[in-house]
KOLZA-503691 format. One record per residue (C-alpha): x, y, z; residue number from 0; residue in one letter. Coordinates in pm, 1 decimal. Each point is the difference from the previous one (the first is absolute). Example, Ala and Ser with C-alpha at 12.3 -4.5 7.8 and 13.67 -1.06 7.14 Angstrom:
BEGIN
{east->1230.0&north->-450.0&up->780.0&k->0&r->A}
{east->137.0&north->344.0&up->-66.0&k->1&r->S}
% end
This chain:
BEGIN
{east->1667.7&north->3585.4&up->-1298.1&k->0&r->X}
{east->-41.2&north->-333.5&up->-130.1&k->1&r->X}
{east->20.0&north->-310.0&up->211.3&k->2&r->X}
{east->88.8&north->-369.1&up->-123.9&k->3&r->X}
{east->-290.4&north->-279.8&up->203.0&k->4&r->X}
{east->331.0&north->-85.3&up->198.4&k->5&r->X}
{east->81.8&north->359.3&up->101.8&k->6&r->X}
{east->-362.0&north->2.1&up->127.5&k->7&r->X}
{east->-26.4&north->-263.2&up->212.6&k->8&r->X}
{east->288.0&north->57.0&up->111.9&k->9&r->X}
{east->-25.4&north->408.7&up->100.7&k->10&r->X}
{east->-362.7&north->-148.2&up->158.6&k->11&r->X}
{east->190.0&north->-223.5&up->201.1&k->12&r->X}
{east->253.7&north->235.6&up->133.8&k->13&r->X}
{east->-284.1&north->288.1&up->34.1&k->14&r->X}
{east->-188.8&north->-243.7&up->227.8&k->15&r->X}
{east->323.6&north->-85.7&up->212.2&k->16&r->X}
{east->56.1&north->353.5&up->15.0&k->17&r->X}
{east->-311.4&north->87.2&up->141.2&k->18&r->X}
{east->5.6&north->-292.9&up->274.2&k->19&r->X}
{east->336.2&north->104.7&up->136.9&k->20&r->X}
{east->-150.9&north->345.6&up->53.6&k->21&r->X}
{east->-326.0&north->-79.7&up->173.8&k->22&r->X}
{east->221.0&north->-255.7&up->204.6&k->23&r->X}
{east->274.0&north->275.3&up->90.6&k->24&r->X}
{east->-280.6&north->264.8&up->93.4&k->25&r->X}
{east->-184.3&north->-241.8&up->206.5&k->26&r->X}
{east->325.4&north->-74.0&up->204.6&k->27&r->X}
{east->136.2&north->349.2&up->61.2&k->28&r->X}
{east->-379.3&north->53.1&up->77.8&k->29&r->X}
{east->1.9&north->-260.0&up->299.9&k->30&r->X}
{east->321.8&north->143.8&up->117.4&k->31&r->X}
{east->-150.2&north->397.5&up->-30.3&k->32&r->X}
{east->-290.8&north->-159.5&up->235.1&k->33&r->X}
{east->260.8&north->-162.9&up->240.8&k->34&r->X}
{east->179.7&north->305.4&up->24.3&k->35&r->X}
{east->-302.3&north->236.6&up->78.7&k->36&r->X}
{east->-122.5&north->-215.5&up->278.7&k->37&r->X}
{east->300.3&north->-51.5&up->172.2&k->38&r->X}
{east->112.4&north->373.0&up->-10.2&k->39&r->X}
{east->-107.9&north->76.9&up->359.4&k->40&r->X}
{east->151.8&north->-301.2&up->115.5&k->41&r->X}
{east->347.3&north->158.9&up->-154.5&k->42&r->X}
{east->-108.2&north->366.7&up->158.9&k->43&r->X}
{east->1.1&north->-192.2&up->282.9&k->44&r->X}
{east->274.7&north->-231.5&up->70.4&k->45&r->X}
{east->266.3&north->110.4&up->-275.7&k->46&r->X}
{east->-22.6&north->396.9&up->-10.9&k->47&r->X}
{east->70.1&north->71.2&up->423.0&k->48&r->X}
{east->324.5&north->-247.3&up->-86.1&k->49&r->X}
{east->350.6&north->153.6&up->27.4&k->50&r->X}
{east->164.5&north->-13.6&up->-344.5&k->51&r->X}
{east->141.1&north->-285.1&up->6.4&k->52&r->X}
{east->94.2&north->-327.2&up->-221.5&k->53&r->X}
{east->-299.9&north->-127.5&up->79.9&k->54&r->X}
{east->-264.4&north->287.8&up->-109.8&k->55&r->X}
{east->217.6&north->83.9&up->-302.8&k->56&r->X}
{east->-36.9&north->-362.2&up->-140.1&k->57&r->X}
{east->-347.6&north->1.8&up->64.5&k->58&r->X}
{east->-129.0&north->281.3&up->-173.4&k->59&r->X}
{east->218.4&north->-39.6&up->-300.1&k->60&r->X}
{east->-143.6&north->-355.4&up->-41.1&k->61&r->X}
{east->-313.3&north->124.0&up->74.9&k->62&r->X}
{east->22.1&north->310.9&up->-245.3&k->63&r->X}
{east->191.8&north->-186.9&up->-309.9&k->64&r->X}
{east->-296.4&north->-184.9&up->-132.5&k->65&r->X}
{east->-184.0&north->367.8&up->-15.2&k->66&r->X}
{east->268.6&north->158.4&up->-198.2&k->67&r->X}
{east->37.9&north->-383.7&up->-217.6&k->68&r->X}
{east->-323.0&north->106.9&up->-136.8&k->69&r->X}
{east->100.2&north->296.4&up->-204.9&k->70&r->X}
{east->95.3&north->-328.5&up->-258.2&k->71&r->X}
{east->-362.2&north->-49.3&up->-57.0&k->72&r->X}
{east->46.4&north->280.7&up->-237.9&k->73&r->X}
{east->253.0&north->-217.5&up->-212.0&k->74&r->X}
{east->-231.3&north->-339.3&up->-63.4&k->75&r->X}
{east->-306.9&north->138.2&up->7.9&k->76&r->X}
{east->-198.8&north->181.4&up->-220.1&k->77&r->X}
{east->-8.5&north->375.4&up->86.2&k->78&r->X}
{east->-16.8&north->202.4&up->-277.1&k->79&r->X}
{east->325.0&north->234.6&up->88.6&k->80&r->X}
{east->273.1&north->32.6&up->-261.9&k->81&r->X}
{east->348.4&north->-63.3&up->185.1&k->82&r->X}
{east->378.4&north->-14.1&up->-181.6&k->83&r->X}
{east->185.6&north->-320.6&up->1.0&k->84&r->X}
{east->249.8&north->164.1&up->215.0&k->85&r->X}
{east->-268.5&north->67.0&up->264.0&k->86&r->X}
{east->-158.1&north->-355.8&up->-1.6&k->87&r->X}
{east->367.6&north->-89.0&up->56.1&k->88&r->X}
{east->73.4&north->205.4&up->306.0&k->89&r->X}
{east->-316.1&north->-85.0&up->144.8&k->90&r->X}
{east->37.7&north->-382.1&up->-34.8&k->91&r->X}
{east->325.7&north->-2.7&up->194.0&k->92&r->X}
{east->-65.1&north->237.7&up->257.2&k->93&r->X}
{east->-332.0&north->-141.2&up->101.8&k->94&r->X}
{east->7.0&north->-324.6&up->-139.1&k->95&r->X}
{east->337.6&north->-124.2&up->50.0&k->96&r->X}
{east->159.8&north->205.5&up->278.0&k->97&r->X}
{east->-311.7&north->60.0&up->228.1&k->98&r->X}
{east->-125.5&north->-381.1&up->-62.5&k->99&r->X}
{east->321.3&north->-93.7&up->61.1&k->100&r->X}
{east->94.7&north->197.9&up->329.7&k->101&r->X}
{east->-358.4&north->-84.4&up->144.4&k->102&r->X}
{east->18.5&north->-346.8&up->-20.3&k->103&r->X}
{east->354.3&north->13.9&up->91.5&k->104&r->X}
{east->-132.0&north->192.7&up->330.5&k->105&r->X}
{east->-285.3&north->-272.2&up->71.9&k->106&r->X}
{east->219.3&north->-249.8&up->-12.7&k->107&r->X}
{east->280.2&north->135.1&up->243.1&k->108&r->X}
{east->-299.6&north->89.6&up->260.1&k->109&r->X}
{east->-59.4&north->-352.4&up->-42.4&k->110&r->X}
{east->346.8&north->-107.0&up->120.3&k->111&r->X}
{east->-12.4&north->198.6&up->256.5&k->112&r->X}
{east->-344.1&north->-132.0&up->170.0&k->113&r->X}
{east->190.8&north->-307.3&up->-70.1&k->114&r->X}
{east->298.2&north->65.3&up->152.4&k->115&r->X}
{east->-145.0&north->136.7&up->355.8&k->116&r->X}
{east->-288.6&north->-332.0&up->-42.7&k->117&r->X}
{east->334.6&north->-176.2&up->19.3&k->118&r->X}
{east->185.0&north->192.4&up->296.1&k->119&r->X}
{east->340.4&north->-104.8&up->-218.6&k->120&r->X}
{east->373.5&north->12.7&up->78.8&k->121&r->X}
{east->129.8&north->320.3&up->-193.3&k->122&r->X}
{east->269.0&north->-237.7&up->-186.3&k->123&r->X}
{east->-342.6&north->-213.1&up->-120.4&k->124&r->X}
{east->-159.2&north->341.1&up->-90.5&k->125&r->X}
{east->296.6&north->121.7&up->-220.4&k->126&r->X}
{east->14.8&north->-376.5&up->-155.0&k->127&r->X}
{east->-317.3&north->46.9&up->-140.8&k->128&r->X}
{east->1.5&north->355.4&up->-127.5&k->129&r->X}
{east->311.8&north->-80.3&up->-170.8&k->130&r->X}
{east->-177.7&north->-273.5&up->-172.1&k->131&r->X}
{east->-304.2&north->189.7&up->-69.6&k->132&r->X}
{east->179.2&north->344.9&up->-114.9&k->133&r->X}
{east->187.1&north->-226.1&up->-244.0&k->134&r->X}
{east->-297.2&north->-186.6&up->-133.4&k->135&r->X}
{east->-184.8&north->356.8&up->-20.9&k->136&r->X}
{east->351.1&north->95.4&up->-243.7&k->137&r->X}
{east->5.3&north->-253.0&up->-187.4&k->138&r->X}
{east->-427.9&north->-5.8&up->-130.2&k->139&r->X}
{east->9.4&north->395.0&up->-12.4&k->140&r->X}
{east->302.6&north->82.4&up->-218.8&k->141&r->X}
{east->-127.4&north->-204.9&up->-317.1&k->142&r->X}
{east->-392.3&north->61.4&up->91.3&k->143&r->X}
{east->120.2&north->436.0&up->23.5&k->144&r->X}
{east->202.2&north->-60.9&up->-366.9&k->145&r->X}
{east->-321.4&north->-201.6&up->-154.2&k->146&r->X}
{east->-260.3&north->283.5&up->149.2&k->147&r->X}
{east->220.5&north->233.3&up->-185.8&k->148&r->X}
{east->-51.7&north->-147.0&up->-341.6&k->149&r->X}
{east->-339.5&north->-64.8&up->46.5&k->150&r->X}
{east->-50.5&north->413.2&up->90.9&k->151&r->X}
{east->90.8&north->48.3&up->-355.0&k->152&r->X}
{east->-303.6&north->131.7&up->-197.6&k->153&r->X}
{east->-39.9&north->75.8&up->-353.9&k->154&r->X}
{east->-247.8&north->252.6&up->-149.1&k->155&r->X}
{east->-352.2&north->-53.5&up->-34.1&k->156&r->X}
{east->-198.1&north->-152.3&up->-291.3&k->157&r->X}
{east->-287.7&north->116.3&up->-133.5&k->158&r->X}
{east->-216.5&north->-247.9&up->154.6&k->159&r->X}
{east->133.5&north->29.6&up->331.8&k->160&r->X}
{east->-55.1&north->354.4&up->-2.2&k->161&r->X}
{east->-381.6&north->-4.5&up->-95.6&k->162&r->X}
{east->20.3&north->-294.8&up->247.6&k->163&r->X}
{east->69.6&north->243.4&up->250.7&k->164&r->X}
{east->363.3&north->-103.1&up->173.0&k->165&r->X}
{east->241.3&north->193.3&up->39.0&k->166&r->X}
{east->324.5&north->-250.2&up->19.1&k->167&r->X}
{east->107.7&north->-307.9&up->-206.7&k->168&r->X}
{east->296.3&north->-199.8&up->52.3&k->169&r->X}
{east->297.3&north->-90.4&up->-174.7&k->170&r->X}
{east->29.4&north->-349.7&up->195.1&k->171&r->X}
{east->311.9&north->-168.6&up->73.6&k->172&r->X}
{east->175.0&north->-164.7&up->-313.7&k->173&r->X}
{east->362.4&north->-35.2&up->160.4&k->174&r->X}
{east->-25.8&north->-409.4&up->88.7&k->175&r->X}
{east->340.4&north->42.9&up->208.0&k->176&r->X}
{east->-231.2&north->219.3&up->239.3&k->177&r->X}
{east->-320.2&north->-211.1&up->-5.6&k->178&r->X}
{east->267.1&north->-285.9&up->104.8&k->179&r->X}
{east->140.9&north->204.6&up->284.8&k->180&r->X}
{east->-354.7&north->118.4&up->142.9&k->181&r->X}
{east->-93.5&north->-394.4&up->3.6&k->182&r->X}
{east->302.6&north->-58.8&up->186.1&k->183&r->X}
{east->-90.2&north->275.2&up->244.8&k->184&r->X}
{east->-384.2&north->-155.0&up->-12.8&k->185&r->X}
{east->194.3&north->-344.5&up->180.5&k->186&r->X}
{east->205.6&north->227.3&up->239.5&k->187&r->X}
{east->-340.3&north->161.3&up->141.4&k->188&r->X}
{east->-127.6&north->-347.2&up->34.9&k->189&r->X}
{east->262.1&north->-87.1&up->179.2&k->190&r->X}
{east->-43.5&north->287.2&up->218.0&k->191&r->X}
{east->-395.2&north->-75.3&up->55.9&k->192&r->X}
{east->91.3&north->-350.4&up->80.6&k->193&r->X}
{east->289.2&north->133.4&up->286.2&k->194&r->X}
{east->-302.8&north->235.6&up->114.1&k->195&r->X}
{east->-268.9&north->-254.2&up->40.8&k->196&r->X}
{east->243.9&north->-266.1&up->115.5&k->197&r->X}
{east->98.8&north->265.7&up->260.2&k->198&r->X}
{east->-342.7&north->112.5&up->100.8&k->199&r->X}
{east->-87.6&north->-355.9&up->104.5&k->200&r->X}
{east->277.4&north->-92.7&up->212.7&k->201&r->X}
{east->-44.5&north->315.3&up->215.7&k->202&r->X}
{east->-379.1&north->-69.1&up->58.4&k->203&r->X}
{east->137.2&north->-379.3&up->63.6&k->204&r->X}
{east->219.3&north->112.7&up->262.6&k->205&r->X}
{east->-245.7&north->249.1&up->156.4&k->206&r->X}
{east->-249.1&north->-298.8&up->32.8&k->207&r->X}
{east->185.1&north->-205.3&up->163.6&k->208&r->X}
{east->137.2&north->208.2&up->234.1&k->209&r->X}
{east->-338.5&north->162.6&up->77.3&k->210&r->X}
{east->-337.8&north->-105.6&up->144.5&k->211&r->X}
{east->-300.7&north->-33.0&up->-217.3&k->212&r->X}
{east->-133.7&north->-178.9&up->-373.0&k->213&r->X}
{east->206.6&north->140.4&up->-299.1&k->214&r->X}
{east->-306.2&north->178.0&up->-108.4&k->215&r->X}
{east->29.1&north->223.4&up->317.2&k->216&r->X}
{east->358.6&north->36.4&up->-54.2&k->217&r->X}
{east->-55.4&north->126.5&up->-368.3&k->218&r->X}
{east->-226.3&north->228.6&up->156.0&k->219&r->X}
{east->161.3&north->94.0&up->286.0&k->220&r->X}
{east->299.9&north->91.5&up->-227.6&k->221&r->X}
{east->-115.4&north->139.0&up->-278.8&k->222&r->X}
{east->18.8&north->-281.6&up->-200.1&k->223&r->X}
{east->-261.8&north->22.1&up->-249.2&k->224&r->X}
{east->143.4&north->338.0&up->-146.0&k->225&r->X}
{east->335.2&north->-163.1&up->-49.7&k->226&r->X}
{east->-105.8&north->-317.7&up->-90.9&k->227&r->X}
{east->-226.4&north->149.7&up->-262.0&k->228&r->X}
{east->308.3&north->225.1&up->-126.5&k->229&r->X}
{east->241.7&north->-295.7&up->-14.2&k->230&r->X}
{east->-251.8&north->-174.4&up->-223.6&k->231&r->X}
{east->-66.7&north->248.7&up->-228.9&k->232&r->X}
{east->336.2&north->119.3&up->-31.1&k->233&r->X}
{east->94.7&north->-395.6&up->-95.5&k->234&r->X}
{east->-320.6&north->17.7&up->-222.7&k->235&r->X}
{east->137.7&north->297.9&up->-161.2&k->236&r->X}
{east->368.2&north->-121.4&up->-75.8&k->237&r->X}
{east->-142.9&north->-348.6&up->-142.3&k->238&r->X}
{east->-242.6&north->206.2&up->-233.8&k->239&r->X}
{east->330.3&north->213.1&up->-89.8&k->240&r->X}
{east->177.1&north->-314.1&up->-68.4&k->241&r->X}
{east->-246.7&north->-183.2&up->-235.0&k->242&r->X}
{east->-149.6&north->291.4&up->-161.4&k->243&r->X}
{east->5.5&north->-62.3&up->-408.9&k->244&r->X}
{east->84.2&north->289.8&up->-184.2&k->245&r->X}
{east->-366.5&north->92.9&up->-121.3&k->246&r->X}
{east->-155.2&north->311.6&up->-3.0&k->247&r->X}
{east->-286.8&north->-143.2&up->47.9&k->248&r->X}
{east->52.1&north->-141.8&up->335.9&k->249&r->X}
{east->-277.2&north->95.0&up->152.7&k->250&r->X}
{east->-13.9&north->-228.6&up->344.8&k->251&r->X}
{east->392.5&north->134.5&up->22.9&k->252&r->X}
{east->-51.4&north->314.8&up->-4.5&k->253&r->X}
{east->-277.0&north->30.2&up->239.8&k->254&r->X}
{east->172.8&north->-162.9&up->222.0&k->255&r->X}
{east->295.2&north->200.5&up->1.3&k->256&r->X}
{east->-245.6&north->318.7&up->68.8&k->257&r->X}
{east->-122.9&north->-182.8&up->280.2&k->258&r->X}
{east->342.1&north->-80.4&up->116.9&k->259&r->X}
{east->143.7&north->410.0&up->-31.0&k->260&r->X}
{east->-381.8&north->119.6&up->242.7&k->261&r->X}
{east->-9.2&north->-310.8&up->230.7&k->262&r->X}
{east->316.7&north->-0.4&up->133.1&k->263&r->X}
{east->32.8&north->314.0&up->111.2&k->264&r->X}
{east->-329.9&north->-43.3&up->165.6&k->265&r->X}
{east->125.4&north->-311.6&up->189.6&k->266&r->X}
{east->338.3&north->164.2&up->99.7&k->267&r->X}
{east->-193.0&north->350.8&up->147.1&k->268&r->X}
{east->-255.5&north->-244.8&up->200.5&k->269&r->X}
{east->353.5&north->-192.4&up->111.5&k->270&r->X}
{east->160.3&north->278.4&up->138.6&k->271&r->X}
{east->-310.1&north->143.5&up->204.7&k->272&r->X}
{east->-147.9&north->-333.1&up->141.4&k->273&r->X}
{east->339.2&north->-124.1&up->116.4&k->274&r->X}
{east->42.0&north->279.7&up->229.6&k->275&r->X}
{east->-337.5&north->-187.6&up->175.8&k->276&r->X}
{east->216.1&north->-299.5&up->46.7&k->277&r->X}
{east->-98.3&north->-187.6&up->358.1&k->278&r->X}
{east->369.8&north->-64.9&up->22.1&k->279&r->X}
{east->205.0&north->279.3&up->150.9&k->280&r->X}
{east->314.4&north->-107.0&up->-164.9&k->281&r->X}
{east->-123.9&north->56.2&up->-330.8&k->282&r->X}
{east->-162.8&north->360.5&up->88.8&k->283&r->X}
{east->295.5&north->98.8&up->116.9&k->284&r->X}
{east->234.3&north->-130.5&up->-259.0&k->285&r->X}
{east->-258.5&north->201.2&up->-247.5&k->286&r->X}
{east->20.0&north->281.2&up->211.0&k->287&r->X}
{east->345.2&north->62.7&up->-6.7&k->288&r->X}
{east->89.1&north->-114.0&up->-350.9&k->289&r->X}
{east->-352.4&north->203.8&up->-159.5&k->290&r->X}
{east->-166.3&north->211.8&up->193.9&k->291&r->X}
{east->58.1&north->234.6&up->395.7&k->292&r->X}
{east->224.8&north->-186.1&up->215.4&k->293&r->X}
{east->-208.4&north->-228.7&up->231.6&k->294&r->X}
{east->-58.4&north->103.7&up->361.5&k->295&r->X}
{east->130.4&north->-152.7&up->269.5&k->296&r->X}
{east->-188.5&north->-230.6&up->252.8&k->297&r->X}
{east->-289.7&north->-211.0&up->-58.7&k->298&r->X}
{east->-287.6&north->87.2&up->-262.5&k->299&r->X}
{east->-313.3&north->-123.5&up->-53.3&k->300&r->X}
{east->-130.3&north->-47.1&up->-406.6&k->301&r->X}
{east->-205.7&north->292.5&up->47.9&k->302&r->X}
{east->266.1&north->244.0&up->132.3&k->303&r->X}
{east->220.7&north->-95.6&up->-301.7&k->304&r->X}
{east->-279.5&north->30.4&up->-260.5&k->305&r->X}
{east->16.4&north->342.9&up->116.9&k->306&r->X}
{east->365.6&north->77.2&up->25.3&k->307&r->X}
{east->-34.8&north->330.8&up->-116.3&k->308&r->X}
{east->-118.3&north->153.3&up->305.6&k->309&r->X}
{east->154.4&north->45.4&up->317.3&k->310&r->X}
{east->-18.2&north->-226.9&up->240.4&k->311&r->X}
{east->-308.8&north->66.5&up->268.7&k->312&r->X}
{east->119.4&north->118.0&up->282.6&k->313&r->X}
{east->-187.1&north->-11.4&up->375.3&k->314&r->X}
{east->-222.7&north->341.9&up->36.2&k->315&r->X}
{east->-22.0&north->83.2&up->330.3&k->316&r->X}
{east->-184.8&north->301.8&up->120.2&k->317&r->X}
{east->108.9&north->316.3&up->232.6&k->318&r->X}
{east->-151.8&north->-9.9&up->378.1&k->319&r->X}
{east->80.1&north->399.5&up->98.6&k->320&r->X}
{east->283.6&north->164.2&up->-97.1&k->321&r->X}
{east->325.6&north->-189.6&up->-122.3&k->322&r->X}
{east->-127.6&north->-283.7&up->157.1&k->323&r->X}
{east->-119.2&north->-320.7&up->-186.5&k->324&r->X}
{east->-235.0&north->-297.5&up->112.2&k->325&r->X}
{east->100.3&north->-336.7&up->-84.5&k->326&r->X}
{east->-125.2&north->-364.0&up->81.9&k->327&r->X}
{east->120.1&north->-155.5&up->296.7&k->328&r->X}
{east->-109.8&north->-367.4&up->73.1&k->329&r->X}
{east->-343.4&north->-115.0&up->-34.1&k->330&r->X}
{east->-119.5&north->339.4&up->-117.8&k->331&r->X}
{east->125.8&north->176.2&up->343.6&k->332&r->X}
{east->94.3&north->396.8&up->-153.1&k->333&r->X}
{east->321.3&north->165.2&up->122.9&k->334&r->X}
{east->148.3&north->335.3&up->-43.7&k->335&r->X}
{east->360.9&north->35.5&up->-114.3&k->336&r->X}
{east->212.3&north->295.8&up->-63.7&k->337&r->X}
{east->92.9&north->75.9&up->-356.4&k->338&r->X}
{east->372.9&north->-69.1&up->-50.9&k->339&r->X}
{east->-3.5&north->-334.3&up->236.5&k->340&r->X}
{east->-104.8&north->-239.9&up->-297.2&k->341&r->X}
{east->223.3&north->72.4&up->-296.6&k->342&r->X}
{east->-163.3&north->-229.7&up->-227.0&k->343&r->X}
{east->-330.9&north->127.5&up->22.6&k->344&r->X}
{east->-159.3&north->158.1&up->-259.9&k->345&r->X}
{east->-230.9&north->328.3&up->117.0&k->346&r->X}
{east->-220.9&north->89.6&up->-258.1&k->347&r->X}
{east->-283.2&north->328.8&up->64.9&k->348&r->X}
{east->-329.5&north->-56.5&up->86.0&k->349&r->X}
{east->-175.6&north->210.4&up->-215.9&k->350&r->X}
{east->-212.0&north->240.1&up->186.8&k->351&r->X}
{east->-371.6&north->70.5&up->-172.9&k->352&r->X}
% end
């Protein structure tokens, strides 16, 4: 196969390109593989004694999505395995599109919840903005699913890109009327950030001044630099959608958008478990009921709810003879009292050795 000096340079050019996005997209899932492995006993821990609830479903889908996103690696990279268009296809949307999708979608509405109990909100203020953020969501995901679609349409391989070793290429999207409409949906999502970040802000506004303490401690008492951090890479994200040029060579683009689909998910799973440790009991038990067990009733210390899973302790007291029980009476004075006479006492059996 003959090449013209032009053809050269210019299969060099994409070759190299080629070759950065794949080091860059290894060396991301990589980070997340480590985050995941050193945070497992934290989610043996705290997530697996849950009741199945909203709460531990959203988590470990967000958390498992990014695991299952990498079965795309085998699309851009260079593996060596001989797949059918029709294959590179159904594995672009289902991963790709539907589980990059969903999982983002999921971050973002444990985000609005954290949100929504940080604000302690009227329920008419609550379904004001879930209206407004379901319809944003609409109107950036119906043209963004349609474009996805085209762009999961694959032709068969060349020669070079077999002996180069991949096993999909891509049609690309040559319809303008959909490039147009994905652009459109690029300034809806935007939009959306914008609302997000806006909203984030005011809340930890309010919380400030109505609570003792510099903002830092606020941010920290609340959680704040998880959703801070998510609110500004989600905005990050939607600008980089919105000014993107359409070259396939885009390399700063594209790793960011790999950064965007492991990070966030990241940020949303540390959300949900550190604002259970909020030091205000509102916001436990607002999290509690919406997420996670119903909350108990009385007063808690930090450390009691960190471990909600358990029962609560109870007072051990020991038997003195038969069906009789000591208990503390005064400044340490000891006085027997017939089983049956205290009903709230709890009788638990000394162990005899």
């Amino acid at each position: 196969m003959s090449l013209t000096p032009q053809q050269l340079a210019r299969l060099t050019q994409v070759a190299s390109a080629s070759l950065k996005l794949e080091y860059a997209d290894l060396s991301i899932h990589t980070v997340y593989v480590y985050y995941y492995l050193t945070t497992l006993s934290e989610e043996v821990n705290v997530m697996w004694p849950q009741k199945w609830r909203i709460g531990k479903g959203l988590f470990l889908f967000i958390r498992y999505a990014p695991l299952f996103f990498m079965v795309t690696i085998l699309l851009n990279m260079r593996v060596y395995a001989d797949l059918s268009p029709k294959t590179c296809t159904n594995l672009w949307l289902a991963f790709r599109t539907t589980l990059d999708f969903t999982s983002i979608l999921a971050s973002e509405v444990a985000l609005l919840i954290c949100l929504f109990a940080l604000l302690n909100a009227r329920r008419p203020y609550v379904l004001l903005l879930v209206a407004i953020y379901t319809g944003m969501t609409l109107g950036a995901s119906i043209p963004s699913l349609r474009y996805d679609e085209r762009v999961a349409q694959t032709l068969p391989l060349t020669q070079l890109e077999h002996e180069l070793g991949y096993a999909c290429t891509w049609a690309g999207v040559s319809d303008p009327g959909i490039g147009l409409a994905n652009k459109k949906a690029g300034y809806v999502s935007l939009a959306k950030a914008v609302v997000l970040s806006v909203f984030a802000l005011y809340i930890f506004l309010v919380r400030y001044r109505n609570q003792t303490g510099t903002l830092f401690q606020t941010m920290r008492r609340d959680s704040g630099i998880y959703i801070l951090s998510f609110v500004a890479l989600r905005l990050g994200a939607a600008l980089a959608l919105t000014l993107r040029t359409e070259n396939d060579l885009n390399l700063p683009g594209y790793a960011f958008s790999i950064i965007f689909q492991v990070a966030v998910p990241m940020l949303a799973c540390r959300l949900l478990l550190e604002i259970r440790k909020s030091g205000d009991t509102t916001v436990r038990t607002a999290i509690s009921t919406i997420l996670f067990n119903p909350p108990w009733t009385g007063d808690e210390t930090k450390e009691n709810f960190d471990d909600d899973v358990h029962e609560r302790p109870q007072e051990m007291v020991r038997f003195q003879g038969v069906g009789r029980r000591r208990v503390a009476d005064g400044g340490g004075v000891n006085q027997d009292v017939e089983v049956g006479t205290d009903t709230n006492a709890t009788v638990v059996e000394e162990r005899r050795v």
